[in-house]
C-alpha positions as CSV (number, residue, x, y, z in Angstrom):
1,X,-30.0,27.9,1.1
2,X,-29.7,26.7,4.4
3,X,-30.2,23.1,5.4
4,X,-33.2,24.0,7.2
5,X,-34.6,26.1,4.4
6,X,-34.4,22.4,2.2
7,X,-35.6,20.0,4.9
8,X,-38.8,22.9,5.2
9,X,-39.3,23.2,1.6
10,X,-39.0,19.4,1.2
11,X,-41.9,18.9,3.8
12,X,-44.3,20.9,1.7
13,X,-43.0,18.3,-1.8
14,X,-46.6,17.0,-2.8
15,X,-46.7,13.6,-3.2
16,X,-47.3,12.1,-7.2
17,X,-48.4,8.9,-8.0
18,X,-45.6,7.3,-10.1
19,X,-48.4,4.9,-11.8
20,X,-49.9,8.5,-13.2
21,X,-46.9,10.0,-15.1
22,X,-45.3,9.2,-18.0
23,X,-41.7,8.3,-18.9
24,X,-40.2,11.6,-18.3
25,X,-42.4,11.9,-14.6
26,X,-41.5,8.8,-13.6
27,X,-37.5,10.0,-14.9
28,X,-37.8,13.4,-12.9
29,X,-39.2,11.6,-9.8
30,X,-36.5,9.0,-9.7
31,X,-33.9,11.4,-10.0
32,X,-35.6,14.1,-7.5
33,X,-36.1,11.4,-4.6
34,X,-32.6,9.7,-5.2
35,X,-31.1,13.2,-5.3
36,X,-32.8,13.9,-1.5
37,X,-31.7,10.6,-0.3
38,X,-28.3,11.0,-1.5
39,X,-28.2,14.4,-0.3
40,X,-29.8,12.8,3.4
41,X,-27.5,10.0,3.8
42,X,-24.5,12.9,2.7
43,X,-25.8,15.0,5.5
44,X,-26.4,12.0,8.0
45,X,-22.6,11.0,7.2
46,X,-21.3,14.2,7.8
47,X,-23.3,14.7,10.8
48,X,-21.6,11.4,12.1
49,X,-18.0,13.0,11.1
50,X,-18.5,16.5,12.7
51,X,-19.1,14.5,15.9
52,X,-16.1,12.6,16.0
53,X,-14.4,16.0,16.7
54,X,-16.3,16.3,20.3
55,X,-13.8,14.3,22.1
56,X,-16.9,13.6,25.0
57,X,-19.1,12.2,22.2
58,X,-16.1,9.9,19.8
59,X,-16.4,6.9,21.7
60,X,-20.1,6.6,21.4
61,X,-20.2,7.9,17.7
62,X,-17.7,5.9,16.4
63,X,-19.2,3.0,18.3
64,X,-22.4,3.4,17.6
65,X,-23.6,6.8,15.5
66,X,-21.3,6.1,12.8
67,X,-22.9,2.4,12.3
68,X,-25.9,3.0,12.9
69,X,-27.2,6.7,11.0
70,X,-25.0,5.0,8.1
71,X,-27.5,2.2,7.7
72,X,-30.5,4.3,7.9
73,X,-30.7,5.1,4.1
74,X,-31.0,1.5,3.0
75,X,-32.8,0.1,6.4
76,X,-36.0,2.4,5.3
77,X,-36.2,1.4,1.2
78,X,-36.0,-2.1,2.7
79,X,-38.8,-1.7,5.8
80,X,-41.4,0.6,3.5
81,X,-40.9,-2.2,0.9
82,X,-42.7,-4.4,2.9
83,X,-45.3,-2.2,4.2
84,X,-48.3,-1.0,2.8
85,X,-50.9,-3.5,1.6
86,X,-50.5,-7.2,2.3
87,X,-51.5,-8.5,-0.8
88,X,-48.9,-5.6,-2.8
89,X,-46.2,-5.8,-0.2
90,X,-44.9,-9.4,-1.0
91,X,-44.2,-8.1,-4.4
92,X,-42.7,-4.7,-3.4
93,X,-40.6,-6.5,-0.9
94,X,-38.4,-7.5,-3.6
95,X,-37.5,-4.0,-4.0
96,X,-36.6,-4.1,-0.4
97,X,-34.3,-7.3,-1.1
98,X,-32.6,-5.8,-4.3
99,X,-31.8,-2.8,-2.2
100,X,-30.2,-4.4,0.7
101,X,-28.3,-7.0,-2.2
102,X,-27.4,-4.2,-4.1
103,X,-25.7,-2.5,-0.9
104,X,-23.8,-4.8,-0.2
105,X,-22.4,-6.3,-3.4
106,X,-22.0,-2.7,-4.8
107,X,-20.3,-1.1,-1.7
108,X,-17.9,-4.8,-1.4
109,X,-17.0,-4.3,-5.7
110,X,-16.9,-1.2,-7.3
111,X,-16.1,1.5,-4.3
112,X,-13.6,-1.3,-2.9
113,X,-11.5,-1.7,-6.7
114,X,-12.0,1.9,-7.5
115,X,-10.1,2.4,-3.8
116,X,-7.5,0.2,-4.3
117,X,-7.3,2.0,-8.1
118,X,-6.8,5.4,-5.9
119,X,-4.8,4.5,-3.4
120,X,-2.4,2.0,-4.9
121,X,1.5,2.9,-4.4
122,X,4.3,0.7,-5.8
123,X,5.0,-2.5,-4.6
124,X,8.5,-3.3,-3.9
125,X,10.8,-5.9,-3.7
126,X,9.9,-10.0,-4.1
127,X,8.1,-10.0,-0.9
128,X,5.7,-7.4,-2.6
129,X,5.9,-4.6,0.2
130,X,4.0,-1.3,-0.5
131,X,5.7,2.1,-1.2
132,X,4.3,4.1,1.6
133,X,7.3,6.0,2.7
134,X,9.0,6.5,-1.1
135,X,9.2,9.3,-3.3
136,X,7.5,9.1,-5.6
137,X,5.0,6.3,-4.0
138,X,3.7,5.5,-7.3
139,X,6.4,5.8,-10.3
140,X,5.1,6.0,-13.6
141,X,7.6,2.9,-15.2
142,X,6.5,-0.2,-16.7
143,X,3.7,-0.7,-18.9
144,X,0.3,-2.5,-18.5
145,X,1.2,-5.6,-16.8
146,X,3.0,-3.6,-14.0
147,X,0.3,-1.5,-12.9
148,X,-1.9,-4.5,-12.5
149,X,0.7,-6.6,-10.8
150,X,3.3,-4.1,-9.5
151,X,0.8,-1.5,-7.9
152,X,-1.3,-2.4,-5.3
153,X,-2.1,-1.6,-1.2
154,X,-1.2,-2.6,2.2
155,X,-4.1,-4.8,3.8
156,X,-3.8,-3.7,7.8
157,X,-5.0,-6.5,10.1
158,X,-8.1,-4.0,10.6
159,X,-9.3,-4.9,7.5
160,X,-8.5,-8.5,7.6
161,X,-10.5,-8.4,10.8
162,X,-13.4,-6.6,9.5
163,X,-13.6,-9.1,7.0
164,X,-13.9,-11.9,9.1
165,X,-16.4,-10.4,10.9
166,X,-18.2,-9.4,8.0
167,X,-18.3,-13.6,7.4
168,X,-19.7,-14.5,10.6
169,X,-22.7,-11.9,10.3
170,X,-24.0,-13.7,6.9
171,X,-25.4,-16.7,9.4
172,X,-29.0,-15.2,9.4
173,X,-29.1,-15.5,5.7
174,X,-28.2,-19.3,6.6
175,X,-30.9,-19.7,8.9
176,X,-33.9,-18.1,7.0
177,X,-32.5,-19.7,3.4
178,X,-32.5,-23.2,5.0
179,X,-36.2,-23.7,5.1
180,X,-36.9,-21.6,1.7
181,X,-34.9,-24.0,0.3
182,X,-37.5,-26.5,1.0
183,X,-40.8,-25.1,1.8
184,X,-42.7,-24.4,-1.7
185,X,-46.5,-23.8,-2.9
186,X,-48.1,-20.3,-2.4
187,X,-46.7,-17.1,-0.6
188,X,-48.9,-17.8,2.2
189,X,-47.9,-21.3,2.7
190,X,-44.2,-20.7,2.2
191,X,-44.6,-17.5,4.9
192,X,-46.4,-19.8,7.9
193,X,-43.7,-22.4,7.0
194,X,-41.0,-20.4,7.6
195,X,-42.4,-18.1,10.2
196,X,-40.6,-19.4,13.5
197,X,-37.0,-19.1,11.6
198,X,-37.7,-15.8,10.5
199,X,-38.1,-15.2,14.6
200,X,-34.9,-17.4,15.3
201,X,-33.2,-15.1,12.2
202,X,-34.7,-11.8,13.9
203,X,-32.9,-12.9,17.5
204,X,-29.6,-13.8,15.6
205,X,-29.7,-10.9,13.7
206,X,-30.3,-8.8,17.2
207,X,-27.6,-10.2,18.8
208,X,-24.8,-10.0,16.1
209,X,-26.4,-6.1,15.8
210,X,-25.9,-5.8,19.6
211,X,-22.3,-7.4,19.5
212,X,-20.8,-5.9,16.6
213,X,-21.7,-2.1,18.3
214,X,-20.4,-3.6,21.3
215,X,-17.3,-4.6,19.3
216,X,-17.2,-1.1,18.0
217,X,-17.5,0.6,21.3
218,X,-14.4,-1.2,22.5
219,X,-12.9,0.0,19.4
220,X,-13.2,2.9,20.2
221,X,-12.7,3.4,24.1
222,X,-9.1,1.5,23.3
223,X,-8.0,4.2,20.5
224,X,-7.6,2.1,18.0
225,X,-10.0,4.0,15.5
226,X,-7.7,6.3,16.3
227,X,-7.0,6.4,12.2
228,X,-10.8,7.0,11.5
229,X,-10.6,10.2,13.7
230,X,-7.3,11.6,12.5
231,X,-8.5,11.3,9.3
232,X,-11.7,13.4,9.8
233,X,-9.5,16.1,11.9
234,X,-7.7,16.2,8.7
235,X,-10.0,16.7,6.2
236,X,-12.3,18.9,8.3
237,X,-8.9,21.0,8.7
238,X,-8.8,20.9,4.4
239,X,-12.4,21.9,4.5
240,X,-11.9,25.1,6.9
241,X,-15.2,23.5,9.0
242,X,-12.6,23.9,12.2
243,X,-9.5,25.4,13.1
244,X,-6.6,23.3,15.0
245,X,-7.0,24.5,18.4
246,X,-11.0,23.8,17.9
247,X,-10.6,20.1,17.0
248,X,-7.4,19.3,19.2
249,X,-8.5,21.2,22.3
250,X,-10.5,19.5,23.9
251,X,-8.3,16.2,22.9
252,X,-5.6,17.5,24.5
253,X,-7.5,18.1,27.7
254,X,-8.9,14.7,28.3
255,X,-5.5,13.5,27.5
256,X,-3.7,15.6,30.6
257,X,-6.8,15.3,32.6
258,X,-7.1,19.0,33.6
259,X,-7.6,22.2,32.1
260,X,-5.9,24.2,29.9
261,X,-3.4,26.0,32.6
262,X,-3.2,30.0,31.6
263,X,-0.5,32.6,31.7
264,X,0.8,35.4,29.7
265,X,2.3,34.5,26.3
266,X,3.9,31.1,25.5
267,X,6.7,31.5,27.7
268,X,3.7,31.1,30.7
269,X,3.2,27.4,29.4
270,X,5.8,24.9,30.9
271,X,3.9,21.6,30.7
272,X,5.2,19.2,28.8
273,X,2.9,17.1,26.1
274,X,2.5,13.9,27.0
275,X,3.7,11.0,24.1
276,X,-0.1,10.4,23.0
277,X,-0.7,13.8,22.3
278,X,2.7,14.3,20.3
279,X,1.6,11.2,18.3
280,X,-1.5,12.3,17.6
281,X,0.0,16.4,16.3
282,X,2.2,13.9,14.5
283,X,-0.5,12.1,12.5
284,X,-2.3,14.9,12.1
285,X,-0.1,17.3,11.1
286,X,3.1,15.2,9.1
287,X,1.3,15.3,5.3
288,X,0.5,18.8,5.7
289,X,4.0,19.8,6.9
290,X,5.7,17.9,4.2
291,X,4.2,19.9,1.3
292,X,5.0,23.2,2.8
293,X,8.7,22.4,3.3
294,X,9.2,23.5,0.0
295,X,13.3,22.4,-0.3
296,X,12.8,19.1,1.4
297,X,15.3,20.0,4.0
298,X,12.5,18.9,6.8
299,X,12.5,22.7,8.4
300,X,9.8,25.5,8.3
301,X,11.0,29.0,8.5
302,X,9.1,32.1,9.9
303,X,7.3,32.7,6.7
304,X,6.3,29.0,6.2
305,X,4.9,28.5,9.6
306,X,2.5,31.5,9.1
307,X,1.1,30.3,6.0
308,X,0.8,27.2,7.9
309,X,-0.9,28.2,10.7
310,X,-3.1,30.5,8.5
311,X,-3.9,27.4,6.5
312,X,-5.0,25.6,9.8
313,X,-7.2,28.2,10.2
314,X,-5.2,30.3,13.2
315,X,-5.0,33.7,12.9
316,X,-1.2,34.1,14.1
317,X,0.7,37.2,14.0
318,X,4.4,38.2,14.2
319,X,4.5,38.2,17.5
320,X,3.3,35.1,18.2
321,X,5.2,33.2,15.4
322,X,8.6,35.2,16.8
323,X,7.9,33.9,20.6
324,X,7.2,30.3,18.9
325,X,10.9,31.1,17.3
326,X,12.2,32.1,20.6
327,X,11.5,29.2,22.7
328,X,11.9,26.2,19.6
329,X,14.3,27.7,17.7
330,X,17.4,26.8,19.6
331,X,20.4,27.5,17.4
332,X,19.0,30.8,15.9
333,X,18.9,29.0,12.6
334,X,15.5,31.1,11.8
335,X,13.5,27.8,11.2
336,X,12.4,24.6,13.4
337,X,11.8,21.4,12.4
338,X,9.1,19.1,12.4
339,X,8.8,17.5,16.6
340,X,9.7,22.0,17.3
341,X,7.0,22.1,15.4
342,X,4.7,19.9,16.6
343,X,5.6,21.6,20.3
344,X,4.8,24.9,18.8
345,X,1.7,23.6,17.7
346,X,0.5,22.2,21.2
347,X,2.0,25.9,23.0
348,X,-0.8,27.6,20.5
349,X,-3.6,25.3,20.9
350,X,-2.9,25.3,24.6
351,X,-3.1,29.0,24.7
352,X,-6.1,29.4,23.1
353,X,-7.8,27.4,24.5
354,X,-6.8,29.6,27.7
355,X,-7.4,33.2,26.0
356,X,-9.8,34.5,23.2
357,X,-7.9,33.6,19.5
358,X,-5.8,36.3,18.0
359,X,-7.6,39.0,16.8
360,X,-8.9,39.7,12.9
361,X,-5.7,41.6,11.7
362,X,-3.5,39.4,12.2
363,X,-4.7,37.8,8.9
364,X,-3.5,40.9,7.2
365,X,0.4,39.7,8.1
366,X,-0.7,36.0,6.6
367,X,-1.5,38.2,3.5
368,X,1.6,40.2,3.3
369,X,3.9,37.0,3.9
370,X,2.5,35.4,1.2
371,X,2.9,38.3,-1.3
372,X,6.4,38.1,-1.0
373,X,6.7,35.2,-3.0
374,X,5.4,37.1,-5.9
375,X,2.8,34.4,-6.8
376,X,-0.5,35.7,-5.3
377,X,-2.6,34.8,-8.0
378,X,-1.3,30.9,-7.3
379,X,-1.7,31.2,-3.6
380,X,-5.2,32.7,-3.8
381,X,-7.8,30.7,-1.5
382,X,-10.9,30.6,0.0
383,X,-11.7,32.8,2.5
384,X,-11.6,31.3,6.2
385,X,-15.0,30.7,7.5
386,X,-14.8,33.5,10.3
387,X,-18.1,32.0,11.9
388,X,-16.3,29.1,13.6
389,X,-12.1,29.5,13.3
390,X,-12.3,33.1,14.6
391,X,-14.1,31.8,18.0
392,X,-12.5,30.1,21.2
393,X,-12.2,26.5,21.2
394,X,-14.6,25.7,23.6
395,X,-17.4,27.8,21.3
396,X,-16.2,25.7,18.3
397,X,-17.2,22.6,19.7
398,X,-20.5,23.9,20.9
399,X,-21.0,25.1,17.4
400,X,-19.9,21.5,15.7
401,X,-22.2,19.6,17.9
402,X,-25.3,21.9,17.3
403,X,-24.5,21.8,13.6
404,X,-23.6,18.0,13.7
405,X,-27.1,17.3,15.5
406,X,-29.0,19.5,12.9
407,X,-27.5,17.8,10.2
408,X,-28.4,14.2,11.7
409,X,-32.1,16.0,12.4
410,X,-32.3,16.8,9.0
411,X,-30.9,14.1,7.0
412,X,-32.5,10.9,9.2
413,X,-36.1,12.7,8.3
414,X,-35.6,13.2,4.9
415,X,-34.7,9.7,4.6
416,X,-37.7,8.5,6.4
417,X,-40.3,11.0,4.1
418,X,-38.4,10.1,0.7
419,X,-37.6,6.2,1.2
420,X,-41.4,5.2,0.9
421,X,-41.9,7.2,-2.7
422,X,-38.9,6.0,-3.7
423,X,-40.0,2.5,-3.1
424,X,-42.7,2.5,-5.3
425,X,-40.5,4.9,-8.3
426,X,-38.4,1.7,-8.7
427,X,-41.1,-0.8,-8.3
428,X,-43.3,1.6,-10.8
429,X,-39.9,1.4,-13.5
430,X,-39.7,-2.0,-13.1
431,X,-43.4,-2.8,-14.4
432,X,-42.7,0.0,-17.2
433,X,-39.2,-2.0,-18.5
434,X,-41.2,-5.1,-17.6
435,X,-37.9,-6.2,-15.1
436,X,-38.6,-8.1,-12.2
437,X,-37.9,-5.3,-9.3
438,X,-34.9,-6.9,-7.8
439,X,-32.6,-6.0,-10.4
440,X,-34.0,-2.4,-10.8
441,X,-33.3,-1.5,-7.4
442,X,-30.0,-3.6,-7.2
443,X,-28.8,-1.4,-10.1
444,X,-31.0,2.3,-8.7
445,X,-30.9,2.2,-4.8
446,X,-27.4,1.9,-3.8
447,X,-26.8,4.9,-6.0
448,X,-29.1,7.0,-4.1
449,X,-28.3,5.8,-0.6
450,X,-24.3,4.3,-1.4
451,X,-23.4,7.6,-2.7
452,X,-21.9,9.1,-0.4
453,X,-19.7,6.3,1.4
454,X,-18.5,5.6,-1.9
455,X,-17.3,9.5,-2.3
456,X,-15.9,9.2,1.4
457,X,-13.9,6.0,0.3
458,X,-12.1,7.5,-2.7
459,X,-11.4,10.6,-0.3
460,X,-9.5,8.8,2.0
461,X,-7.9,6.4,-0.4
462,X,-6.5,9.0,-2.9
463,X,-4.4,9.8,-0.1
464,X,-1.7,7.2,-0.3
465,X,-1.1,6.1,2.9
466,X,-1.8,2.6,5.0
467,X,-3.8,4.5,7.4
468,X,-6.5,5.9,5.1
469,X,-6.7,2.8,2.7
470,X,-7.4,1.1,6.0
471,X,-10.4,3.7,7.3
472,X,-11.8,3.3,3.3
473,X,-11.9,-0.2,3.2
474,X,-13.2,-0.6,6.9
475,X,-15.6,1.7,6.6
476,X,-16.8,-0.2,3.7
477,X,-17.0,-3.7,5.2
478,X,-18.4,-1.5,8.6
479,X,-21.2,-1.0,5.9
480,X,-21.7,-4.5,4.5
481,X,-21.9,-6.1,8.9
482,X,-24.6,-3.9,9.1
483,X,-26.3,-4.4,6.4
484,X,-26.0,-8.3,7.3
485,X,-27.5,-7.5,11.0
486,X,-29.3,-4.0,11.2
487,X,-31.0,-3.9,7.8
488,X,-31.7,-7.6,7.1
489,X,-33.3,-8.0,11.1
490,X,-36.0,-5.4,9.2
491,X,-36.7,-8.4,6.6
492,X,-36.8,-11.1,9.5
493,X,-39.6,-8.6,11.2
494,X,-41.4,-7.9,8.6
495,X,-41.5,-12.3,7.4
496,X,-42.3,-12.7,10.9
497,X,-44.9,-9.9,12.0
498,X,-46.5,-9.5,8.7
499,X,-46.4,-13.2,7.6
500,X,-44.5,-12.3,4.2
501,X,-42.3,-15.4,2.2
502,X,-38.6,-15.2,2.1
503,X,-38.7,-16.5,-1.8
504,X,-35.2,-14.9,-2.7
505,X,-32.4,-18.2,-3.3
506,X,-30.5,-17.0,-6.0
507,X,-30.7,-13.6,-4.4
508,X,-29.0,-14.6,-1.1
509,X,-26.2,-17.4,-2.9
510,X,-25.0,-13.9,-4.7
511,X,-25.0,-11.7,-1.3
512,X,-23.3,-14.7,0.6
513,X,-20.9,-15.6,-2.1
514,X,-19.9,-12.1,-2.9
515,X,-18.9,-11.0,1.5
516,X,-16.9,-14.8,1.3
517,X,-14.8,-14.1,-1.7
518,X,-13.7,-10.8,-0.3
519,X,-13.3,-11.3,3.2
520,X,-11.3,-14.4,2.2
521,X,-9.8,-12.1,-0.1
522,X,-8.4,-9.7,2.5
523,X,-6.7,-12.1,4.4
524,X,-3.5,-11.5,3.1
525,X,-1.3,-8.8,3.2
526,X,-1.3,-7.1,0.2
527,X,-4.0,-6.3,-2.6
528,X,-3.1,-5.4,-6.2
529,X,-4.2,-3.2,-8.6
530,X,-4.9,-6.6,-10.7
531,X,-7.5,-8.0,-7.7
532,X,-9.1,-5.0,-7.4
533,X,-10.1,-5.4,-11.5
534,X,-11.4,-8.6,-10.3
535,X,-13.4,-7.6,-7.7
536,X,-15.0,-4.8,-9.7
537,X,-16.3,-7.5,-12.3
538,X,-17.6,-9.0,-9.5
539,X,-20.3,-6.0,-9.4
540,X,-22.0,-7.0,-12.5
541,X,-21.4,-10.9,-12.1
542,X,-23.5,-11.4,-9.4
543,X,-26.2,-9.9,-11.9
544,X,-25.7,-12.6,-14.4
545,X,-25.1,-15.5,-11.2
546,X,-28.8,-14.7,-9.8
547,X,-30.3,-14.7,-13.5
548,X,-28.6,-17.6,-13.9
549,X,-29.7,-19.3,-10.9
550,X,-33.3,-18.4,-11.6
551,X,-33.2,-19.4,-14.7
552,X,-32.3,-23.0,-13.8
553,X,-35.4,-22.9,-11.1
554,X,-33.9,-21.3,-8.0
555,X,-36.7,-18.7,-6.6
């Protein structure tokens, strides 16, 4: 089914009362509402994604969208947890605060170690220096005590600075922890008492929100996301969602500041590509070209760049590839290499964007090139969505935003219908297990609203090269800043508005303690396989440090 058919069917879900069913109810209700908030903060994230291929839109989506929708999931467990009834919502608010502690020290452990775990290449030399450009990047010598020391990532100075800021955002928890730490008695008393630095918290909170999409923005106006957006060109390339003339286009455009100029054939196309757009073709393109230069000799033949283009979803025929031939081919070797290539690549994606794209048949000539390797049953693949790679460039990107806004639609609501029921599922298991509600929904919410960043980080990391390790482990400290200035402004407004007590010590010491060890962490260059064990033990650590803490009086 569509995702409209779910979001109308989900509308129409009646709403149970997790206090009436038993254990297997009150199973089959957790796992239905975490499913559709996984499945909401999936689409809200690939929502985000699709629209970092409108060139128009990148700045403000990366700046802004990509921040902002990613927080949604956990901003509404925490701001239904203190709704509701006053006299039930301090208690239920703890749900809220295991959420938002959960986040962040789950996101900052395990999805960080099991990243470093998927993207860890050999490190080199005494200075330590990753493998990035070796073959193999990750050799399978040595035992034990070489994987843990000898294997490891490149920390890029985007990371290091996401880290620091992710520091400097904690002050909030400073300023609202400072009274709790003094004020006690009953809720009420502790609530009035601390009411005025929940406001100062709420402003702080604001600001840091406002300056860290403002920081973003910048960001992303200078380029230098530029890795975050290469990396979704490539993967929405893998996934056949868009073909390469749909997603470099438009780039390509903007870059030259006119339109595409036409003619007849590539020989009518004399412009040269400017060194930003060769860069980007370059980034884009490099991995892919690599594993179809089958001899390693760093050329493509006519065959090879076929496949190739097939595989980008192009439909190019013979006569196309054999003009390609005849203008980069210039020693009549019968292959080019990879910068002809590349200049191939920007000829075809600058002439569709001028004509309609090649017609259907010229997929049967992809088919008959690739039988004459005699392998079809190994080179057998999905079929290419025809609904989006078969249209003009300018109609993809029409398509990707109507689809990218449907899935933001879609997802943001059933976030907002599902967060509320989920709030009292967890609060409801807690009671059951007879668990305070902090630890249940530290353990329970980030997998339901987490999910799918976590799944996004091990994408990009698997791939073995500084650039994506950097755009996982940004992307996850993006997460943990706004979580520190989006979602805990919700808890400083609802303290403040509806005169609830910030009674959670041991709760904030782990959150703080937990961003400070990593982001000092990330300061230097390199991070081994043997840190990242360390970090995942971190996870369940923080556990034991806020039962500790409590146990010894801390509220």
């Amino acid at each position: 089914p569509s995702d409209c058919h779910l979001f109308l069917a989900f509308m129409a879900f009646p709403t149970i009362e997790p206090s009436e069913v038993g254990l297997t109810g009150l199973a089959w209700l957790f796992f239905s509402y975490g499913y559709l908030l996984f499945y909401a903060s999936g689409l809200i994230s690939e929502g985000s994604d699709l629209l970092l291929l409108v060139p128009s839109m990148a700045g403000l989506v990366g700046g802004v969208v990509l921040p902002l929708l990613g927080a949604v999931p956990d901003g509404a467990i925490m701001l239904f947890s203190g709704l509701g009834d006053i006299s039930q919502a301090q208690e239920s608010l703890s749900v809220g605060v295991g959420a938002l502690a959960g986040s962040t020290i789950m996101l900052l452990t395990v999805p960080w170690g099991l990243s470093v775990f998927a993207g860890r290449v050999d490190l080199v030399g005494e200075s330590k220096v990753p493998n990035y450009t070796g073959k193999p990047k990750l050799s399978a010598k040595g035992g034990l005590l070489h994987t843990l020391s000898g294997t490891g990532i490149g920390l890029s100075k985007e990371v290091s600075h996401g880290g620091l800021l992710m520091m400097v955002t904690t002050l909030p928890y400073f300023i609202i922890q400072g009274p709790a730490c003094f004020l006690h008695g009953p809720s009420e008393v502790v609530a009035e008492g601390e009411k005025m630095y929940a406001l100062a918290g709420l402003v702080v909170c604001l600001v840091f929100f406002v300056v860290y999409l403002a920081i973003q923005m910048k960001i992303s106006k200078d380029g230098t996301d530029k890795m975050k957006r290469v990396a979704i060109v490539k993967k929405s390339l893998e996934q056949g969602k868009v073909s390469l003339s749909g997603a470099m286009d438009q780039v390509i455009k903007n870059s030259e500041g006119a339109a595409t100029t036409g003619g007849v054939g590539y020989q009518a196309i004399s412009s040269e590509p400017s060194p930003e757009i060769i860069a980007t073709l370059k980034d884009v393109l490099r991995d892919a070209f690599k594993r179809y230069d089958d001899n390693g000799n760093g050329t493509l033949d006519k065959k090879e760049v076929k496949i190739f283009f097939h595989d980008l979803n192009e439909n190019i025929g013979d006569k196309e590839v054999d003009a390609l031939f005849d203008r980069y081919d210039k020693d009549n070797s019968g292959s080019i290499c990879f910068d002809e290539f590349i200049r191939a690549c920007y000829d075809h994606i600058k002439q569709s964007g001028s004509e309609r794209a090649v017609s259907r048949p010229a997929v049967a000539d992809i088919e008959k090139a690739k039988s004459l390797d005699g392998d079809e049953e190994d080179d057998e693949e999905e079929e290419m969505p025809e609904d989006i790679c078969d249209l003009p460039p300018d109609v993809q990107q029409q398509i990707i935003k109507k689809r990218a806004f449907t899935m933001l639609f879609i997802g943001t609501a059933l976030v907002v219908i599902f967060s509320d029921p989920m709030v009292d599922v967890m609060q409801q298991i807690a009671e059951r297990a007879n668990l305070p509600p902090f630890y249940v929904s530290f353990i329970l919410a980030p997998l339901a609203s987490n999910a799918s960043e976590v799944l996004a980080s091990q994408y990009y990391a698997k791939k073995k090269t500084s650039k994506t390790i950097s755009v996982a482990l940004s992307a996850l400290e993006g997460a943990a800043s706004m979580n520190n200035t989006f979602c805990l402004s919700i808890f400083m407004g609802l303290i403040y508005f509806r005169g609830l007590a910030w009674q959670y010590t041991a709760e904030t010491i782990a959150i703080i303690v937990v961003q400070i060890i990593l982001g000092l962490m990330v300061q230097s260059k390199t991070m081994t396989a043997m840190k990242a064990c360390l970090i995942i033990s971190i996870f369940p650590l923080s556990i034991l440090l806020v039962a500790g803490l409590e146990a010894i009086g801390f509220d």
